[in-house]
N, C-alpha and C positions, 0 to 999 in steps of 0.2 A: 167577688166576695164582698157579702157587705161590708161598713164597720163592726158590728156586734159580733160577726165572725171574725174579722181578724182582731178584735180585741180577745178572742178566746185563746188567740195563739204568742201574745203577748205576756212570758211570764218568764221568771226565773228560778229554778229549782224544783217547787213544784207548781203541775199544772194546773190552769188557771180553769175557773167554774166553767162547766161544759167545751172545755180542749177535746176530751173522747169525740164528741159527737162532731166538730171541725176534723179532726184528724179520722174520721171515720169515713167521710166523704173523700176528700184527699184520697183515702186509701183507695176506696170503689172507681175513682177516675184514674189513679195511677200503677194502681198494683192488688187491682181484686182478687185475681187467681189465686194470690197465695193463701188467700180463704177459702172462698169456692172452689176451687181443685181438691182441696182438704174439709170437704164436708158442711160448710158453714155458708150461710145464706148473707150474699151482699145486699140485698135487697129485698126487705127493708135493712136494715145495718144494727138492730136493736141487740141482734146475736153475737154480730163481732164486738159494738161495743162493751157488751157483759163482760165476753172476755177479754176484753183488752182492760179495763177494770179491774178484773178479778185478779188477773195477773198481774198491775201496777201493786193494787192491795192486798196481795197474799203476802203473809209474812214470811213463805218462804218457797220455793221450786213444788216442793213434794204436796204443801197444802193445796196448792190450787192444781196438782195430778189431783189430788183425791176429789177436790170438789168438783172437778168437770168430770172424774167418774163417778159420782153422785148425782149429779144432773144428767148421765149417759142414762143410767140406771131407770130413773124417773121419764124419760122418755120414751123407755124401753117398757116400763111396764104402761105407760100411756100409748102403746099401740102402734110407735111408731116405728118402721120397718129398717131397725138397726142392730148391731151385734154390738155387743160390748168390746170384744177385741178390735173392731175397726172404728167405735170410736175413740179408743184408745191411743191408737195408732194416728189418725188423724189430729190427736191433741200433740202426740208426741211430734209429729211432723209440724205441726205449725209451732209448737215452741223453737224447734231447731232453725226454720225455716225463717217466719214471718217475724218469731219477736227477737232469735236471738242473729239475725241478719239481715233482711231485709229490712223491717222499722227500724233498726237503728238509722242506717242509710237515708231514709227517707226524713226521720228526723233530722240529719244533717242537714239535706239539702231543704225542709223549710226550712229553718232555722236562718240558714241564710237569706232565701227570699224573705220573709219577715222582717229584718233584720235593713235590709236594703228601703223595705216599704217605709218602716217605721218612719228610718231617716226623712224620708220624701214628706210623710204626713206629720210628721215635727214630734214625733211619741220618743220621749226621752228615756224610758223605761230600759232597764236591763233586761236582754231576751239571751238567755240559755239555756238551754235543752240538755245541757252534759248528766245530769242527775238522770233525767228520764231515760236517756238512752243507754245510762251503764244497768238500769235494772231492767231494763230487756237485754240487750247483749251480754248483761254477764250471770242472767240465770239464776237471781238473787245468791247471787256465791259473794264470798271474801272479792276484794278489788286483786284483780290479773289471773284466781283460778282458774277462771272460766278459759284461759288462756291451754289451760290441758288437753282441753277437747280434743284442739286440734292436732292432739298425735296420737290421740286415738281412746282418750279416757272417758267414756260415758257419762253424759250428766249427773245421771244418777247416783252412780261410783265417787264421781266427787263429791254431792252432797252428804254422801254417805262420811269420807272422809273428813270433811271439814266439823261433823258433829263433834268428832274423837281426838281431832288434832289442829294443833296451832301452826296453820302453817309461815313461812319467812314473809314479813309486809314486804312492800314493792321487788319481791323478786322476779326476774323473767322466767322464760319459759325454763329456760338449762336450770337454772339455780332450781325453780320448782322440781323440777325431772331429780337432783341429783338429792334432794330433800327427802324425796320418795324412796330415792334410794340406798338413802344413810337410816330411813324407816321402816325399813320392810319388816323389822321383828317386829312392830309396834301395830302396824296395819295387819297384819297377817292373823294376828291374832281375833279379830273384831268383824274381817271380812271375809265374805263367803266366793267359796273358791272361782264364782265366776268374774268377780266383784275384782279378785287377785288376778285373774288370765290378763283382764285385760288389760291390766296397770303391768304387770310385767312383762306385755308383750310389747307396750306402748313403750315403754322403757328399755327394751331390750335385754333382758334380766330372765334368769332361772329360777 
């Protein structure tokens, strides 16, 4: 890697002028599949970085579903040989997949190498990546909701939630879970019943 490349990866908070296109490469040598297995062309890389873009700059989870099924749409009447519902699914798998677990990981681990280089080439600069990597890992949600998923609340379910309701700052998972569940008149009212299965199944709640 040249210099001009690793100066792209030298930043703090946000990413420095052409990072996508350094961190795009990275990706194609360390962990392509989770693009191309989900429909997206590593080669050239011009596809994934749109969306890795789109997704730093969507103001929130649900705008950039709809803009990548805007672009499905417009490919689709451009002739090309896809269904709406699998690219759908392929967008939803790569959020779950690429941005809200694998990239973060991989941002770790440069971060570090960077981090080591720096020293070596005398770059005094601050390099942290924690900004970048909580808005992929946490799904443009509130800091720790994104922490629900994992007992079984859908992305979507929470974004849903978070529009209608304030939830407790740095609570963990229990305290979040039992929030829910000191809430249930408040959510019930605003969610549609399958929106409710899953949040009460997740919770263990009738």
């Amino acid at each position: 890697m040249d210099d001009t490349e690793f100066a792209t990866l030298v930043f703090h908070w946000l990413p420095a002028t052409n990072f996508l296109k350094t961190f795009a490469k990275i990706i194609v040598k360390l962990v392509p599949r989770v693009f191309s297995s989900n429909g997206v062309s590593v080669n050239p890389t011009d596809v994934m970085i749109a969306k890795l873009a789109g997704y730093l700059n969507a103001s929130s989870y649900s705008d950039y579903l709809k803009s990548q099924i805007s672009h499905a749409r417009q490919r689709i009447i451009e002739g090309e040989n896809l269904t709406l519902s699998k690219a759908i699914n392929n967008d939803l798998k790569i959020i779950t997949n690429a941005f809200g677990f694998t990239l973060p990981k991989l941002l770790g681990l440069i971060e570090d190498v960077v981090k080591q280089h720096a020293v070596k080439r005398g770059i005094r600069s601050k390099i942290d990546y924690a900004h970048v990597r909580m808005v992929f890992e946490g799904h443009h949600l509130p800091t720790g909701i994104n922490a629900l998923e994992e007992i079984g609340i859908p992305i979507q379910t929470l974004h849903r939630l978070t529009k209608r309701m304030e939830f407790p700052e740095q609570a963990d998972v229990d305290a979040l879970g039992q929030y829910l569940r000191d809430t249930q008149g408040s959510w019930c009212q605003f969610l549609g019943s399958v929106d409710q299965a899953f949040i009460r199944r997740a919770l263990g709640v009738a």
